[in-house]
N, CA, C, O and CB atoms as a CASP TS submission, in Angstrom:
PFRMAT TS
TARGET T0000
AUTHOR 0000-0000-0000
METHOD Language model
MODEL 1
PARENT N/A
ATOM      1  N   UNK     1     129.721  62.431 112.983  1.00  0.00           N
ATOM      2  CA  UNK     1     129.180  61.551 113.995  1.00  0.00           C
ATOM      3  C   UNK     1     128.992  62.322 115.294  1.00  0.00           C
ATOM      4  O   UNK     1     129.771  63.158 115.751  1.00  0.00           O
ATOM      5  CB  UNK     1     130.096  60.336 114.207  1.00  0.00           C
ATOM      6  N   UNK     2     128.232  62.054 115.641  1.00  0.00           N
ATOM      7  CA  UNK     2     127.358  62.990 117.226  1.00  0.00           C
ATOM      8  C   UNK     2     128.034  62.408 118.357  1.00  0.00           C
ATOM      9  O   UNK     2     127.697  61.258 118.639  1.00  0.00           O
ATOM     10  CB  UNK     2     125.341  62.637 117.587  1.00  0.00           C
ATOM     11  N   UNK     3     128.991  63.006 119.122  1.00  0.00           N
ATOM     12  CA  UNK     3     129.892  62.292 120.447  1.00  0.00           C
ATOM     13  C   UNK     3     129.225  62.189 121.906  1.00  0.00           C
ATOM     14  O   UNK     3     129.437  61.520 122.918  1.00  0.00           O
ATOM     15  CB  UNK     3     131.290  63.223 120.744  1.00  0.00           C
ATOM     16  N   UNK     4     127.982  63.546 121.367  1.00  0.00           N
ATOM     17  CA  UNK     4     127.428  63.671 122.546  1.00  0.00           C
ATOM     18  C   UNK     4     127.011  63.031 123.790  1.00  0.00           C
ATOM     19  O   UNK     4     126.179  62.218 123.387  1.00  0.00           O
ATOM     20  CB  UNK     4     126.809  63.973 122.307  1.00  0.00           C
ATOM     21  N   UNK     5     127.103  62.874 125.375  1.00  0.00           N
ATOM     22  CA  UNK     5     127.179  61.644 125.611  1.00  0.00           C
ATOM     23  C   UNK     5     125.674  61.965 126.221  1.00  0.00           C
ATOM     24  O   UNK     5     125.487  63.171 126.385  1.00  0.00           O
ATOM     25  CB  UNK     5     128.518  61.006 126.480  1.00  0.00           C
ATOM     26  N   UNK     6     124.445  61.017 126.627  1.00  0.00           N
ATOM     27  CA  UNK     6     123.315  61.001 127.339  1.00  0.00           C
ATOM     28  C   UNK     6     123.340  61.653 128.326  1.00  0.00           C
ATOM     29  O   UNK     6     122.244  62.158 128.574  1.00  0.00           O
ATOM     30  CB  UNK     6     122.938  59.979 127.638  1.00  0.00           C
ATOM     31  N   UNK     7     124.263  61.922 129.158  1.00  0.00           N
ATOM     32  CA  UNK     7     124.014  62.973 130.305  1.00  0.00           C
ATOM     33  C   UNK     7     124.077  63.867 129.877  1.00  0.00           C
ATOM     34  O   UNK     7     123.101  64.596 130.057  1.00  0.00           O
ATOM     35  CB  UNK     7     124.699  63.106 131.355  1.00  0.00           C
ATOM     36  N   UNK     8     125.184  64.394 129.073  1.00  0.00           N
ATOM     37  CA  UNK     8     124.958  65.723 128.315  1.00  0.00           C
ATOM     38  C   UNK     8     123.662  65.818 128.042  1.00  0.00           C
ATOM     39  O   UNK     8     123.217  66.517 128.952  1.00  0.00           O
ATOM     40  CB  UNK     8     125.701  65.890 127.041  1.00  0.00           C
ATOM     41  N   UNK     9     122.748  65.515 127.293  1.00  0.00           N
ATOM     42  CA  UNK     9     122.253  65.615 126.319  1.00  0.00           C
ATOM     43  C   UNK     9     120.789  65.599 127.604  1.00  0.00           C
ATOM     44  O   UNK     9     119.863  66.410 127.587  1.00  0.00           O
ATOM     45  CB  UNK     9     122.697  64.479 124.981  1.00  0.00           C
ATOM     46  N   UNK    10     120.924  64.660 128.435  1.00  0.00           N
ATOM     47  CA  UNK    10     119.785  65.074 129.396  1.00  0.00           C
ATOM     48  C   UNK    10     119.950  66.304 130.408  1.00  0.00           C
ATOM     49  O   UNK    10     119.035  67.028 130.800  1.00  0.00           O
ATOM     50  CB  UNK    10     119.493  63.880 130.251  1.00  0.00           C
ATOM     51  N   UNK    11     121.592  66.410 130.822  1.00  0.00           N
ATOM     52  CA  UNK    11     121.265  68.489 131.263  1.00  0.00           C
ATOM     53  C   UNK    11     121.002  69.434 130.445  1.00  0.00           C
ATOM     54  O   UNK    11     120.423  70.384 130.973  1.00  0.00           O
ATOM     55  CB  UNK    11     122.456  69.382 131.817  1.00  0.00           C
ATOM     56  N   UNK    12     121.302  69.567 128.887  1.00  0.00           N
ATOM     57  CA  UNK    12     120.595  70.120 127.919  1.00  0.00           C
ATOM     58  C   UNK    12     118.911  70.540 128.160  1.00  0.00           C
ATOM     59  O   UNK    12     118.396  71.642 128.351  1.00  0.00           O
ATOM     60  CB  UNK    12     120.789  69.159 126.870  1.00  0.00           C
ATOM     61  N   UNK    13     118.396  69.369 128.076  1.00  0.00           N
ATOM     62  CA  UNK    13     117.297  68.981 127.830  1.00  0.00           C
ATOM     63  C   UNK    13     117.082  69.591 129.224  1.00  0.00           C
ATOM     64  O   UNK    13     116.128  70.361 129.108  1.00  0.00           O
ATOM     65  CB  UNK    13     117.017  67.507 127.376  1.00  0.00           C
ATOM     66  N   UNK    14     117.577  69.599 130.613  1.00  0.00           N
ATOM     67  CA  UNK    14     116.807  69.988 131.417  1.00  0.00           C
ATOM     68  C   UNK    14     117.079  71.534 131.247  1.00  0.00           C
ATOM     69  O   UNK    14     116.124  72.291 131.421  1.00  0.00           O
ATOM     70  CB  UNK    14     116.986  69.323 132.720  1.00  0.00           C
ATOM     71  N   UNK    15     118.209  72.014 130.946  1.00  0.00           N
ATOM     72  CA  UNK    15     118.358  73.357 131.257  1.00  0.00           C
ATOM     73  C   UNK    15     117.060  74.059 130.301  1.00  0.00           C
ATOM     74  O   UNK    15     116.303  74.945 130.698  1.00  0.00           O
ATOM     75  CB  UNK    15     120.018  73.892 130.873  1.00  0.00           C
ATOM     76  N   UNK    16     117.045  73.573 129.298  1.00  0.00           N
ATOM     77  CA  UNK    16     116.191  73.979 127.817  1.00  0.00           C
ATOM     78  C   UNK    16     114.577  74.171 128.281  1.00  0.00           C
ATOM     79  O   UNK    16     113.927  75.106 127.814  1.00  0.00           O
ATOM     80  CB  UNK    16     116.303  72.483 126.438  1.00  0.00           C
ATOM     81  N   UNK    17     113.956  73.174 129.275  1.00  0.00           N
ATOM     82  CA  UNK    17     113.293  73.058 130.388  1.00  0.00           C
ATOM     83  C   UNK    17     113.010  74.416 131.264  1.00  0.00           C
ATOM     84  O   UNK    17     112.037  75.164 131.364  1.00  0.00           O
ATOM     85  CB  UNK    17     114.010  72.104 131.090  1.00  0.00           C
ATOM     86  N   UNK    18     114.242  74.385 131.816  1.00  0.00           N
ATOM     87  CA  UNK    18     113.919  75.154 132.925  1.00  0.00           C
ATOM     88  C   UNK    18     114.311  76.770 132.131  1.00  0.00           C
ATOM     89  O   UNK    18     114.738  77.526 133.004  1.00  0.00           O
ATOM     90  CB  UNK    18     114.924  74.613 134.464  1.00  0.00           C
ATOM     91  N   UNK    19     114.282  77.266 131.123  1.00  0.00           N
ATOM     92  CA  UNK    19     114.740  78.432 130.556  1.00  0.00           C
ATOM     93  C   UNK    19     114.375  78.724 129.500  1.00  0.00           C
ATOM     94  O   UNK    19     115.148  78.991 128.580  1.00  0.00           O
ATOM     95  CB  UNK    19     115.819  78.534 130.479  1.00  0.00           C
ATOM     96  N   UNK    20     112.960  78.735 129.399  1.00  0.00           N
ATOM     97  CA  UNK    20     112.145  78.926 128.246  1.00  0.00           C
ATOM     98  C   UNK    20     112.158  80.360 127.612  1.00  0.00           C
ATOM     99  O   UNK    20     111.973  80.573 126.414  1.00  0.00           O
ATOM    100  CB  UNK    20     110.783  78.569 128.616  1.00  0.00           C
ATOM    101  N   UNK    21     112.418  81.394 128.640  1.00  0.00           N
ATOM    102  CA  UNK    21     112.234  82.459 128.212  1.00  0.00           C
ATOM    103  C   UNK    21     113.515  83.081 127.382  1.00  0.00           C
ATOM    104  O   UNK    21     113.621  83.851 126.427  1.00  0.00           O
ATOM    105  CB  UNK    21     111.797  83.136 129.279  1.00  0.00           C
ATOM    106  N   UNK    22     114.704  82.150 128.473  1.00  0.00           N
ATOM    107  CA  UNK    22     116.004  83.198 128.094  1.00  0.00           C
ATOM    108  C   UNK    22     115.936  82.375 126.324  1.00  0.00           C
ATOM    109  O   UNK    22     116.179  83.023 125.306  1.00  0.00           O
ATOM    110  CB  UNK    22     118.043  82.883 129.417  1.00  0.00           C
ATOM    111  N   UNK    23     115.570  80.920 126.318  1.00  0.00           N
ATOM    112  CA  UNK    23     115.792  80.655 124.788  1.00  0.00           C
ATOM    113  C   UNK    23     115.017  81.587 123.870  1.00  0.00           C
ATOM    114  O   UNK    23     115.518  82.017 122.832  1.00  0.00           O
ATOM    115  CB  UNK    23     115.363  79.190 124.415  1.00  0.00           C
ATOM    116  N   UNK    24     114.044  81.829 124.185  1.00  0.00           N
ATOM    117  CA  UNK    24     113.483  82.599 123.138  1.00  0.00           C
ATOM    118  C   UNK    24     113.814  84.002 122.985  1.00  0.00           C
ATOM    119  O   UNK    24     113.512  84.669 121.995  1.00  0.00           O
ATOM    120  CB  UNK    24     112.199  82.530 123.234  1.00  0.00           C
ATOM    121  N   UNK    25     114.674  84.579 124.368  1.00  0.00           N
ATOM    122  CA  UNK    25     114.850  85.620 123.719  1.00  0.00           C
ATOM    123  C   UNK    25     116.416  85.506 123.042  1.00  0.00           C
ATOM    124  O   UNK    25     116.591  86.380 122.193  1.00  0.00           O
ATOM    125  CB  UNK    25     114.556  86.796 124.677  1.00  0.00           C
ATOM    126  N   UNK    26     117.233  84.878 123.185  1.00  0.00           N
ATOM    127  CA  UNK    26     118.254  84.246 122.517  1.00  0.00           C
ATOM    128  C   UNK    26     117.797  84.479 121.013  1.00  0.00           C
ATOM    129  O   UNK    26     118.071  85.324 120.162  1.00  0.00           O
ATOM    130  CB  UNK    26     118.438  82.688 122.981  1.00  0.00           C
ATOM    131  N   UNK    27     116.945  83.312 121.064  1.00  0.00           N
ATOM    132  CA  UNK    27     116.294  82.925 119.394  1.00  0.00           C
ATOM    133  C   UNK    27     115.746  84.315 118.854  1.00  0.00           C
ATOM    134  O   UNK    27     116.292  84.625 117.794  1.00  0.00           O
ATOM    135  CB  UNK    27     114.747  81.625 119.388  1.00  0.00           C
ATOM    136  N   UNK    28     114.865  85.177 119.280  1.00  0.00           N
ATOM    137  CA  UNK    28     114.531  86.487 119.208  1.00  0.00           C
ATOM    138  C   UNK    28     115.961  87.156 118.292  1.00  0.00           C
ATOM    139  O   UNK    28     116.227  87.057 117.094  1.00  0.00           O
ATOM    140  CB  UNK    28     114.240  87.107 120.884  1.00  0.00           C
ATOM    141  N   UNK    29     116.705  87.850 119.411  1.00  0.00           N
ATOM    142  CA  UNK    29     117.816  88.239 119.067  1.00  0.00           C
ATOM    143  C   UNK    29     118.852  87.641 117.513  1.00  0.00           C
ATOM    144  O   UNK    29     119.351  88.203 116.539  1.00  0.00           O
ATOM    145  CB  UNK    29     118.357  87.985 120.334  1.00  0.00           C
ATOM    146  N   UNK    30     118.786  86.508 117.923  1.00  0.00           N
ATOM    147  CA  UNK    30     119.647  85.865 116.703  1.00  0.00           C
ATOM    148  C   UNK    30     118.954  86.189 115.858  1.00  0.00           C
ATOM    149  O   UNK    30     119.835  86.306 115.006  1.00  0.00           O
ATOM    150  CB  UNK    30     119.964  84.407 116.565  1.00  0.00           C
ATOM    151  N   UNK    31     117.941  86.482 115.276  1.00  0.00           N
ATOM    152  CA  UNK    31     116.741  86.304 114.282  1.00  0.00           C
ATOM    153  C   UNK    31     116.830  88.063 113.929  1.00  0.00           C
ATOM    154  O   UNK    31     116.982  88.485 112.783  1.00  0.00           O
ATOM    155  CB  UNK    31     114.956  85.550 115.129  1.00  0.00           C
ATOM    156  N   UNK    32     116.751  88.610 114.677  1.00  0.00           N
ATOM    157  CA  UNK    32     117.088  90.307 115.008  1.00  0.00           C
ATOM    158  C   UNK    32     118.394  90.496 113.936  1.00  0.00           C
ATOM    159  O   UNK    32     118.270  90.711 112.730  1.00  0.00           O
ATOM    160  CB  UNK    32     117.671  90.708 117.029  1.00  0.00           C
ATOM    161  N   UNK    33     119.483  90.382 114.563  1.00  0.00           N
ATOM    162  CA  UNK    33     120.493  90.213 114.011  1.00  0.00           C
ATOM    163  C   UNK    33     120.876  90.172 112.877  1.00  0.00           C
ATOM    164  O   UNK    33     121.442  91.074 112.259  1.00  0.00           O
ATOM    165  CB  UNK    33     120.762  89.594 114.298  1.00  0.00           C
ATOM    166  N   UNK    34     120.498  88.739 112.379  1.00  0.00           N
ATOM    167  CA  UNK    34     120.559  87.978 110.757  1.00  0.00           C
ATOM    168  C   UNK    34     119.722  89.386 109.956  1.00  0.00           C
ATOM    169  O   UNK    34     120.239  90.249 109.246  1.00  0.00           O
ATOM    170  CB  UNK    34     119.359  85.964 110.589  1.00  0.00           C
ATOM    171  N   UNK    35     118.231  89.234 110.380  1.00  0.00           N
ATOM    172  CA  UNK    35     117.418  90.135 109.868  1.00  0.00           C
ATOM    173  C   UNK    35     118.219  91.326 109.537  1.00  0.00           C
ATOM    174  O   UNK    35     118.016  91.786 108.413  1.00  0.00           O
ATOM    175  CB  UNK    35     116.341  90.397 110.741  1.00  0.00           C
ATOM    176  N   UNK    36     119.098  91.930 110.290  1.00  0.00           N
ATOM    177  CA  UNK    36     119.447  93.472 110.236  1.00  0.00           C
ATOM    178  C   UNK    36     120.803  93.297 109.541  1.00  0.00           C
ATOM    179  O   UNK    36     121.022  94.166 108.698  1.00  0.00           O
ATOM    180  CB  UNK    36     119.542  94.344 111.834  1.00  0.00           C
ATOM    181  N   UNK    37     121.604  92.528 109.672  1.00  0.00           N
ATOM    182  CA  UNK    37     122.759  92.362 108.762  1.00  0.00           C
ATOM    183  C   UNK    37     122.687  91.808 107.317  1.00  0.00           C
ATOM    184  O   UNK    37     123.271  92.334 106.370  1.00  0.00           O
ATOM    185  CB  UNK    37     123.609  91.557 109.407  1.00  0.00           C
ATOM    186  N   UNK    38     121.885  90.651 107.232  1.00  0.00           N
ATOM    187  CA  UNK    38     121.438  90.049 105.420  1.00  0.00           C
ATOM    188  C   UNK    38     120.186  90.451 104.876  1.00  0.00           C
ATOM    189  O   UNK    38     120.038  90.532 103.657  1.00  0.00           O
ATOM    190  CB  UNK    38     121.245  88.310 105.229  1.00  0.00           C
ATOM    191  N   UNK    39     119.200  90.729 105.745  1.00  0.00           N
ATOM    192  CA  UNK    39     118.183  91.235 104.565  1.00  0.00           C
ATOM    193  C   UNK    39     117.382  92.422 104.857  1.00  0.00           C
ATOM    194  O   UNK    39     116.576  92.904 104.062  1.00  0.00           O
ATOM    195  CB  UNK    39     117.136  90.157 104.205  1.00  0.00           C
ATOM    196  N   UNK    40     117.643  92.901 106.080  1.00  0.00           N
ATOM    197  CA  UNK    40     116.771  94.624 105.504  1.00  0.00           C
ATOM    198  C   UNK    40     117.410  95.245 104.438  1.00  0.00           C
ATOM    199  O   UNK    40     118.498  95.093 103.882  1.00  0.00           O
ATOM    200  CB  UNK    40     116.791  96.023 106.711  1.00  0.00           C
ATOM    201  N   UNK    41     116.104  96.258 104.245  1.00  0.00           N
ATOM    202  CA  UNK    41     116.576  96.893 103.271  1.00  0.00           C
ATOM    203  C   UNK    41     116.890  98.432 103.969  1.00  0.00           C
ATOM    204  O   UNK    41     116.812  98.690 105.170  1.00  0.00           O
ATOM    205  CB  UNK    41     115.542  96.793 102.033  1.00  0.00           C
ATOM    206  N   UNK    42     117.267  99.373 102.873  1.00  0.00           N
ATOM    207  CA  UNK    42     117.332 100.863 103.692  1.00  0.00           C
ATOM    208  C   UNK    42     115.855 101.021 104.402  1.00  0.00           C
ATOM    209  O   UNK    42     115.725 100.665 105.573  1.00  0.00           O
ATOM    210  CB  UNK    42     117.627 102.358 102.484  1.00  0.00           C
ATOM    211  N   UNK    43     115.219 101.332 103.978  1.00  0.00           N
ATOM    212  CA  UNK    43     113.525 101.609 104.302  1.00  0.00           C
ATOM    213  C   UNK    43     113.450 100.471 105.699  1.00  0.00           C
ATOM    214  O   UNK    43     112.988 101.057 106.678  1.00  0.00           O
ATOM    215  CB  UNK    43     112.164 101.017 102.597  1.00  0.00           C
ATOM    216  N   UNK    44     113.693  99.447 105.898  1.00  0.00           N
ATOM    217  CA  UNK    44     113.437  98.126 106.953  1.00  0.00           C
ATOM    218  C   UNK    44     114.405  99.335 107.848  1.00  0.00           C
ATOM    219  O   UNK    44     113.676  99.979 108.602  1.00  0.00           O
ATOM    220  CB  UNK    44     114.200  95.993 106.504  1.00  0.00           C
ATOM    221  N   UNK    45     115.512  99.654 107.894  1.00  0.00           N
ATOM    222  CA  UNK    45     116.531  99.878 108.765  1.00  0.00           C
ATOM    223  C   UNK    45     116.498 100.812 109.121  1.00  0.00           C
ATOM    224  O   UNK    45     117.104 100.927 110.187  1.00  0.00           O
ATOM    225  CB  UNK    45     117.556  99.729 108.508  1.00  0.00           C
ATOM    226  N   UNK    46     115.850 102.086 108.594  1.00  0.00           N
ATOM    227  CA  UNK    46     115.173 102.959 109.196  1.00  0.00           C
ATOM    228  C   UNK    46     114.227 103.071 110.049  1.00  0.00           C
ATOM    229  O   UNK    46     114.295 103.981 110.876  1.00  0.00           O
ATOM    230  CB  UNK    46     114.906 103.389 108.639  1.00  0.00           C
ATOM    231  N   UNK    47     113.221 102.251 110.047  1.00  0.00           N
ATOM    232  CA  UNK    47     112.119 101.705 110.448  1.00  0.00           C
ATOM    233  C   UNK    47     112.436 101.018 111.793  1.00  0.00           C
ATOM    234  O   UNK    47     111.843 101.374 112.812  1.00  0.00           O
ATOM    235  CB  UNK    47     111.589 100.829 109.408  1.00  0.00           C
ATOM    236  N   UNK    48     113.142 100.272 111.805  1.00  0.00           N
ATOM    237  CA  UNK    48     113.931  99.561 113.267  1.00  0.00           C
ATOM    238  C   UNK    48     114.826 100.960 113.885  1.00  0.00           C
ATOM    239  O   UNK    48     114.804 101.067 115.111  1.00  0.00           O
ATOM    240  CB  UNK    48     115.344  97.922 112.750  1.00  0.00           C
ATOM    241  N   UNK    49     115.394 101.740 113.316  1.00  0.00           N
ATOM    242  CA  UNK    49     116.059 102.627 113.731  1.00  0.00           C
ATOM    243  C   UNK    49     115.282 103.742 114.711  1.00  0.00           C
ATOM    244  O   UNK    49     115.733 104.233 115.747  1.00  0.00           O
ATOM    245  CB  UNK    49     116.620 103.096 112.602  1.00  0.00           C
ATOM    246  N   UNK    50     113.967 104.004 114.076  1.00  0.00           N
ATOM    247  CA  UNK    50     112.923 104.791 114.564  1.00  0.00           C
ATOM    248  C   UNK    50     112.042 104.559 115.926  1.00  0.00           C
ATOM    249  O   UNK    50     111.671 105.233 116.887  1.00  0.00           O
ATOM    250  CB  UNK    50     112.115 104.784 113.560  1.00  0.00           C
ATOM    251  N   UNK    51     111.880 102.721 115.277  1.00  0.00           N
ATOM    252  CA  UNK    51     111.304 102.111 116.828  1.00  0.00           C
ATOM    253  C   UNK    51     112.186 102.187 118.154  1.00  0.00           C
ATOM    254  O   UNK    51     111.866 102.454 119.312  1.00  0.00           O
ATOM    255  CB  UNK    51     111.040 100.480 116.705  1.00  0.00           C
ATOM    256  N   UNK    52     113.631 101.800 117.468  1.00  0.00           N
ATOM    257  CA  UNK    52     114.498 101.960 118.688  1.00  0.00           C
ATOM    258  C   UNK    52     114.528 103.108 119.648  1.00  0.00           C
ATOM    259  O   UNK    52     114.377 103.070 120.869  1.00  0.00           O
ATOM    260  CB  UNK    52     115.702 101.893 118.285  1.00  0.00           C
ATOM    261  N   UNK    53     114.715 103.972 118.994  1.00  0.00           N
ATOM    262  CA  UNK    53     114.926 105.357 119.301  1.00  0.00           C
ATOM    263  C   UNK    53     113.519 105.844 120.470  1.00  0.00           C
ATOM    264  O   UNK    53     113.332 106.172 121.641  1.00  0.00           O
ATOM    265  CB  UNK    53     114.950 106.276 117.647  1.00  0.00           C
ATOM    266  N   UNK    54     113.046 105.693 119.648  1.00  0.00           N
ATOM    267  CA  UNK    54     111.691 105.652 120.353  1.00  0.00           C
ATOM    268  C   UNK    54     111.591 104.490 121.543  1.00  0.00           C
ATOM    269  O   UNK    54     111.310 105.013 122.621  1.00  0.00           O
ATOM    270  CB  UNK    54     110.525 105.359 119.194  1.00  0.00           C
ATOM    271  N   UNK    55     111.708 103.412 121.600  1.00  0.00           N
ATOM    272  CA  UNK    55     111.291 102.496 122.638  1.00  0.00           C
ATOM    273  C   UNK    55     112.758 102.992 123.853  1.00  0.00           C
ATOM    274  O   UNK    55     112.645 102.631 125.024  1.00  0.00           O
ATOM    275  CB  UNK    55     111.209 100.525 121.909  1.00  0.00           C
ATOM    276  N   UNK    56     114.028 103.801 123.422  1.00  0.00           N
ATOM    277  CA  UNK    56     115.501 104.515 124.375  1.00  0.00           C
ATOM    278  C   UNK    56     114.264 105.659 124.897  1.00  0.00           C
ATOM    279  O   UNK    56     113.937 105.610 126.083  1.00  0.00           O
ATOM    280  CB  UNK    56     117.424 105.436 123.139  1.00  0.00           C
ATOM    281  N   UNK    57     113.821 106.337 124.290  1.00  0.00           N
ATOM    282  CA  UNK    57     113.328 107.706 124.645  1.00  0.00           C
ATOM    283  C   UNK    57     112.201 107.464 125.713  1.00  0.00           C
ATOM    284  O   UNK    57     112.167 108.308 126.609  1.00  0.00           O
ATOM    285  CB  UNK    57     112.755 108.540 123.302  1.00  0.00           C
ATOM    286  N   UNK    58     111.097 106.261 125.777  1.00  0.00           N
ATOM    287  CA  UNK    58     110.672 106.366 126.839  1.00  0.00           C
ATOM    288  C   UNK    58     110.765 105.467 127.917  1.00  0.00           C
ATOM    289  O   UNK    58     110.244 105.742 128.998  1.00  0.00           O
ATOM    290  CB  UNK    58     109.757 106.587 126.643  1.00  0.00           C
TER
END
C-alpha cells in the first residue's frame, strides 16, 4: 500500500519539474551501469573502455 502523502508527492512532482536534466542524466548513468555490469560482453567492454579513454585524453 502507497503511504505517500499529496504533498510529498506534489514536491516530487515539482522537483522532477524543475530538474530535467539532472534526471536524465541520473537515468543515463543507471542505464550505463546495469549495461556494464549484466550485459556487455568482452568486445562491448572494450569498446566503452576505448571511448573512455579517449573522451579522459582530450
Amino acid at each position: 500500500m502507497n503511504k505517500t502523502s499529496e504533498a510529498q508527492l506534489r514536491a516530487n512532482q515539482k522537483w522532477n519539474d524543475k530538474n530535467k536534466d539532472k534526471r536524465r542524466v541520473y537515468r543515463y548513468r543507471s542505464y550505463a551501469r546495469k549495461f556494464i555490469r549484466d550485459l556487455a560482453t568482452e568486445d562491448d567492454l572494450e569498446e566503452l573502455q576505448a571511448m573512455i579513454q579517449e573522451r579522459l585524453d582530450n
